[in-house]
C-alpha positions as CSV (number, residue, x, y, z in Angstrom):
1,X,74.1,20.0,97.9
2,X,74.8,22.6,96.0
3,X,74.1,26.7,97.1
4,X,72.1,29.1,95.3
5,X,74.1,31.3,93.2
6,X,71.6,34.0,94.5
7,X,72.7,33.1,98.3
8,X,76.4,32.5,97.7
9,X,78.6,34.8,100.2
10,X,80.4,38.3,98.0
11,X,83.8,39.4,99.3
12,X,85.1,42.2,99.0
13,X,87.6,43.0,96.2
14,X,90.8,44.6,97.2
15,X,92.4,47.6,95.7
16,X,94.6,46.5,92.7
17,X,97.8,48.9,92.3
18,X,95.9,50.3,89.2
19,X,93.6,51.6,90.9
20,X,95.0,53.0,93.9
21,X,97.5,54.8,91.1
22,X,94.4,56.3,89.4
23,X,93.2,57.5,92.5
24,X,96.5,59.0,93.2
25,X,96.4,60.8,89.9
26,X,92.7,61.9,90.4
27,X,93.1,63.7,93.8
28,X,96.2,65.0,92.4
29,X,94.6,66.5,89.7
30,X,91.4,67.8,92.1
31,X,93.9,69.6,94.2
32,X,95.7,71.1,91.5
33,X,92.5,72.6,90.3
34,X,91.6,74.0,93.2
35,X,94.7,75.4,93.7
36,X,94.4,77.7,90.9
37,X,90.8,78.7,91.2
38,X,91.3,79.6,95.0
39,X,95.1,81.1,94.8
40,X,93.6,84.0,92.9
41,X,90.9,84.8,95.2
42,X,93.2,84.7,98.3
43,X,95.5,87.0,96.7
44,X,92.6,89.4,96.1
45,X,91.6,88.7,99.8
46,X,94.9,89.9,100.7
47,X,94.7,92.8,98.8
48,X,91.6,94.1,99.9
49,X,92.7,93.6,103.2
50,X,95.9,96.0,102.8
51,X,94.0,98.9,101.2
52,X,91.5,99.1,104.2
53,X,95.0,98.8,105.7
54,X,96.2,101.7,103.6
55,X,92.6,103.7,104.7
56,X,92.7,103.5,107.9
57,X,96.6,104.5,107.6
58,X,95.7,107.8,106.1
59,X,92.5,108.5,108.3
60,X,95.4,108.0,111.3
61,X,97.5,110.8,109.7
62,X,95.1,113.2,109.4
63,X,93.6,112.8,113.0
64,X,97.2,113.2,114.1
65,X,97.8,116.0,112.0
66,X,97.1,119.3,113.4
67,X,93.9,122.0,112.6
68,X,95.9,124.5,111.1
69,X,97.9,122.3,108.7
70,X,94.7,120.3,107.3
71,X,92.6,123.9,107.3
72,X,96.0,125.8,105.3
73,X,95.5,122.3,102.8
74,X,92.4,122.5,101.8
75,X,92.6,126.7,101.3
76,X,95.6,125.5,98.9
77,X,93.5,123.1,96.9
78,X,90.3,125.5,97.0
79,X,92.5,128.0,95.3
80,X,94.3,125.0,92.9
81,X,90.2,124.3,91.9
82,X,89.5,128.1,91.1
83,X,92.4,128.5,88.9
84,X,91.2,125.1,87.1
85,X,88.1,126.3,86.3
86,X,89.1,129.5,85.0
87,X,91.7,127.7,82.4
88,X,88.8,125.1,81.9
89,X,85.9,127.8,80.7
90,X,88.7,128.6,78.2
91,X,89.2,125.5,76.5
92,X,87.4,124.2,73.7
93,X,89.0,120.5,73.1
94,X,87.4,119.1,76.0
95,X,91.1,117.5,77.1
96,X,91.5,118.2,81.3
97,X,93.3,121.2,82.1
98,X,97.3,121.2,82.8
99,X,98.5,123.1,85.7
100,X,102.4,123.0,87.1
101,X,102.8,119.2,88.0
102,X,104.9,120.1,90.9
103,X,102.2,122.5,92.4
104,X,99.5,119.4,91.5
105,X,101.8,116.8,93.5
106,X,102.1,118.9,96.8
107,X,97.9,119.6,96.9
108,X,96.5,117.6,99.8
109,X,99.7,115.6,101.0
110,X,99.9,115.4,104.6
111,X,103.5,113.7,105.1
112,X,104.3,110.8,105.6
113,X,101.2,109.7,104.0
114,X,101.5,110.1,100.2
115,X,97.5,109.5,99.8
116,X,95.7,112.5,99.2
117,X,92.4,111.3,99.6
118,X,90.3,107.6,99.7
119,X,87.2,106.0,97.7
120,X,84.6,103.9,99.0
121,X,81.9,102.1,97.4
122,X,80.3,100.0,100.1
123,X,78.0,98.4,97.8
124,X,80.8,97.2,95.7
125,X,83.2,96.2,98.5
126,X,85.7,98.8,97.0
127,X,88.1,100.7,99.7
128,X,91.0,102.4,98.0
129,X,93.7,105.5,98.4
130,X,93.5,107.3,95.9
131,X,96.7,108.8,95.1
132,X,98.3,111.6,92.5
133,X,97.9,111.0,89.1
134,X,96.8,108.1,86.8
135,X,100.7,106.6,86.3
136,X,101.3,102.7,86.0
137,X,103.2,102.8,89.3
138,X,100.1,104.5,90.9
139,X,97.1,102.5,90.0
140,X,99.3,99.3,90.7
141,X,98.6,99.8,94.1
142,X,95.4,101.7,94.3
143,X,93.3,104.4,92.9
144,X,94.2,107.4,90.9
145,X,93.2,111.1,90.2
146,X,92.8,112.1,86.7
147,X,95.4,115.3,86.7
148,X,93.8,118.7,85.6
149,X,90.4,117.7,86.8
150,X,88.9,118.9,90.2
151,X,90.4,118.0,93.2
152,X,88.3,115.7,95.4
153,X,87.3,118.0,97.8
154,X,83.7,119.3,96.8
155,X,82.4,122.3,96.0
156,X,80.2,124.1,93.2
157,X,81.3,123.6,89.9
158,X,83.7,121.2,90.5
159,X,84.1,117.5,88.7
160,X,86.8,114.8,90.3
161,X,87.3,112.2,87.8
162,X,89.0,108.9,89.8
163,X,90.6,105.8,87.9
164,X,91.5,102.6,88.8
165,X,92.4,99.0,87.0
166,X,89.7,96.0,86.3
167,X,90.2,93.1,85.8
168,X,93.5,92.3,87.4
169,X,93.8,88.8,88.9
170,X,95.3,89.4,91.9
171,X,94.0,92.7,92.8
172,X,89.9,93.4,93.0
173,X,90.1,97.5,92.1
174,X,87.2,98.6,90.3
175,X,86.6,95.1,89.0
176,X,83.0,95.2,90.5
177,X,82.2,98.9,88.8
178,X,80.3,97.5,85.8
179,X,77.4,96.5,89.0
180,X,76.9,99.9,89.6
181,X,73.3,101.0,88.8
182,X,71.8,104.6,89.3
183,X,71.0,105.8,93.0
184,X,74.1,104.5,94.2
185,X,76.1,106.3,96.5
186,X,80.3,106.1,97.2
187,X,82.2,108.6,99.3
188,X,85.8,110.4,98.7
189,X,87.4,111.4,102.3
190,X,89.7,113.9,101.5
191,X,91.6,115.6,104.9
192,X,89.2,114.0,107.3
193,X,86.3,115.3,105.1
194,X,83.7,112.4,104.1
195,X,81.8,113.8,100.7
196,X,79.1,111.4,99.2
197,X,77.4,111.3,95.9
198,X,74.7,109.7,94.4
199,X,75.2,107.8,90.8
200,X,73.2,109.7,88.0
201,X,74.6,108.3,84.7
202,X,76.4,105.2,83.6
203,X,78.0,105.1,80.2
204,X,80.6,104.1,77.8
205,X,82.7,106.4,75.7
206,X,85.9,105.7,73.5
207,X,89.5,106.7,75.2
208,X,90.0,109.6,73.0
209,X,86.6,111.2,74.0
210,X,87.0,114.0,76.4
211,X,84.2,116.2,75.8
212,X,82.4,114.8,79.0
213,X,85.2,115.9,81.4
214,X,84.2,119.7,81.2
215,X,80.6,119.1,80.2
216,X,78.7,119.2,83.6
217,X,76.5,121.6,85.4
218,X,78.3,124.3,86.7
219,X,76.9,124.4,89.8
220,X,77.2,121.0,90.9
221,X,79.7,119.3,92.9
222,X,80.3,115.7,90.5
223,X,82.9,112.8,90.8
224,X,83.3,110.6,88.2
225,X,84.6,106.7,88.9
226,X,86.2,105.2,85.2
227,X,87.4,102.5,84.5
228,X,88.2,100.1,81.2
229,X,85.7,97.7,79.4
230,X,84.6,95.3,78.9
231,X,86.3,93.3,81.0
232,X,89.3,91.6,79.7
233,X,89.1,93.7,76.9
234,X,89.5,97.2,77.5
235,X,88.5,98.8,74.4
236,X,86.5,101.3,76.0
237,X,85.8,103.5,79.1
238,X,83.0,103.2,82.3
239,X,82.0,106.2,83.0
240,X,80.1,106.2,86.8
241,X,78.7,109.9,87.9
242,X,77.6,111.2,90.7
243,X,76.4,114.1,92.2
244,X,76.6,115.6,96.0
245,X,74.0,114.5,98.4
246,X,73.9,114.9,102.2
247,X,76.4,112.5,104.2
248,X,74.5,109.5,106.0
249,X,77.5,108.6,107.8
250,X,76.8,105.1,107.0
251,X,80.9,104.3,106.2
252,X,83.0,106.2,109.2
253,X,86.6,106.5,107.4
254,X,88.6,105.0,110.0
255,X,87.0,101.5,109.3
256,X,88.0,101.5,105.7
257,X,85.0,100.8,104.3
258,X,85.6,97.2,103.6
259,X,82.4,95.2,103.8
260,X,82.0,91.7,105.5
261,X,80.2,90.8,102.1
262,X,83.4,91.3,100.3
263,X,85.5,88.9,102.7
264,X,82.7,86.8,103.1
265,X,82.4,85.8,99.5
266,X,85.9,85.1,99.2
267,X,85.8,82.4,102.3
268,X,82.5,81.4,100.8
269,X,84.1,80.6,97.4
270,X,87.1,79.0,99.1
271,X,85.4,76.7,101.5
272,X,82.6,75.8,98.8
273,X,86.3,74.4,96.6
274,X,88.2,72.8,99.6
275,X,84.9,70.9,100.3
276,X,84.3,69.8,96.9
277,X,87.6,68.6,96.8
278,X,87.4,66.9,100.1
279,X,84.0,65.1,99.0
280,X,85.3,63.9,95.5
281,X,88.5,62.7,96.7
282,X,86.7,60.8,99.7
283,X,83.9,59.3,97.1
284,X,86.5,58.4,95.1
285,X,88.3,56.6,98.0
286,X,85.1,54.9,99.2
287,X,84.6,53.8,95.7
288,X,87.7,51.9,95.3
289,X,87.1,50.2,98.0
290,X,83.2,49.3,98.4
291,X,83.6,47.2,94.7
292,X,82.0,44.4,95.6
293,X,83.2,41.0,93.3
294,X,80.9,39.6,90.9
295,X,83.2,36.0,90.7
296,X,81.7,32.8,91.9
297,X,81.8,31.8,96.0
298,X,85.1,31.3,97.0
299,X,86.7,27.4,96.3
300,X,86.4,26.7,100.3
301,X,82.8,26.9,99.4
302,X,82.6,24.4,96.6
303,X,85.0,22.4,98.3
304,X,82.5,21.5,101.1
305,X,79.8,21.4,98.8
306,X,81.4,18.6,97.0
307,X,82.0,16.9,100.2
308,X,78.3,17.1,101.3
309,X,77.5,14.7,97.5
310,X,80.4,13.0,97.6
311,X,80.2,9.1,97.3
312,X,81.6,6.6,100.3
313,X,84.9,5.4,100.6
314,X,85.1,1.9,99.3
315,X,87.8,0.9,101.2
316,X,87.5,2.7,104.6
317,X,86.8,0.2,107.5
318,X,83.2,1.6,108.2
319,X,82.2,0.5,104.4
320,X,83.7,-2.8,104.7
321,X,81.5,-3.4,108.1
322,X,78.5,-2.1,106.4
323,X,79.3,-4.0,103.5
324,X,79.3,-7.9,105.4
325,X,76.0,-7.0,107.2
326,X,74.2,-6.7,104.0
327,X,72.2,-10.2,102.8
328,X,73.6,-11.5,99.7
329,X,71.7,-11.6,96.4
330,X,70.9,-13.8,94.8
């Protein structure tokens, strides 16, 4: 008797060396993916964490630095600012002022640090030194101040004009400043002193434009974030303004500034890829191996099927028996 085809017994069908190679070359390929999505965002994890490394440094220094030396700096740098904005009012070009670059670099340096001041913008997740001038070597590891504007610490009339790189794959920066909107606020801690403003324009000039630098009220106290765009590009300048508003002391500058969202999105991001990897490469796996056959029952099967309809022996001993009890015919 033969059995249903719909009832016949499936077996499972083993891995072939095909496909075990093609599931080699699969996960392979999955991991070497993720490798280079996630490598860039751990390096910018490990960046962020060695600038709030570099902040705290510098809010160390100072608290370890005596009255009278952090009270004789910032007397040095008022009198730096004056002697800016008289050269300033007499300038028509718009280009920053020059002073003596050896009088700019000793302003606000508290040995051993050589950060004169630090930026944070909590929304942003951005906590940076900021250090003298706007060189290569200096905004390759953090934030710089635009020589012959104000130095960054306050006061009517004076405008602080900060810079820092975009874009950069291994370092964050001002990557985020383009999601700066209006009513924003970031603080500059310059010799233990936290000053925050309040974002008030957004825009985008040209690299040769200058007029905006000395183009502010005169009795405000402005700081201006910039930065290149777009982003990969860098055809142009972001230009993020602020003006002086009462501290909230929301950002204490011994902690650096650097927000649980910002490290928190870069574990999100990295879990979320291991994870996808880990899922594909198990489907895949599970795959291989759950095929079920489509072939016919296996031959055991058909074997004792044909021995269920089989005809009798002829010549056994139990057919020859049966055989001579039978009547004759006639």
């Amino acid at each position: 008797m033969a059995i249903p085809p719909h009832s016949k017994p499936r077996h499972k069908k083993a891995p072939n060396k095909r496909s075990i190679i093609r599931w080699c070359v699969g996960t392979a390929m999955l991991t070497a993916t993720a490798l280079i999505i996630s490598i860039p965002l751990i390096m910018r994890a490990e960046d962020n964490i060695q600038q709030a490394a570099n902040v705290k440094a510098y809010a160390a220094t100072i608290t370890n630095t005596a009255n009278k030396a952090i009270q004789e700096s910032k007397r040095q740098a008022k009198l730096y600012n004056a002697r800016l904005a008289n050269q300033t009012s007499n300038q028509t070009d718009g280009e920053p002022a020059t002073q003596n670059p050896d009088e700019y670099n000793r302003q606000l340096v508290i040995p051993p640090s050589d950060v004169m001041a630090t930026i944070n913008y909590p929304k942003l997740g951005i906590s940076l030194p900021i250090r003298h001038g706007t060189s290569e070597q200096t905004l390759a590891i953090g934030a710089g101040h635009w020589e012959g504007t104000s130095l960054p610490i306050g006061g009517a009339g004076t405008h602080t004009v900060i810079t820092a790189h975009r874009g950069l794959a291994d370092k964050l920066m001002f990557t985020k400043l383009d999601q700066a909107r209006e009513g924003d606020e970031f603080t500059i801690t310059t010799l233990g002193e936290t000053l925050t403003y309040q974002v008030q324009t957004i825009r985008t000039i040209t690299p040769d434009d200058f007029t905006w630098i000395n183009k502010h009220d005169a009795s405000a106290d402005q700081a201006t974030l910039m930065t290149c765009t777009p982003y990969g590009i860098n055809t142009h300048r972001l230009l993020i303004t602020g003006t002086r508003v009462p501290n909230h002391d929301e950002c204490p500058p011994e902690t650096g500034c650097l927000t649980d969202g910002t490290l928190s999105t870069t574990a999100f991001a990295l879990t979320a890829i291991w994870a996808t990897l880990t899922t594909l490469a198990r489907h895949s796996y599970n795959e291989m191996h759950d095929r079920r056959s489509t072939l016919p029952a296996p031959r055991t099967h058909r074997i004792q099927s044909r021995k269920t309809t089989a005809r009798p022996n002829r010549h056994s001993p139990r057919h020859r028996r049966q055989v001579a009890g039978r009547p004759k015919r006639l």
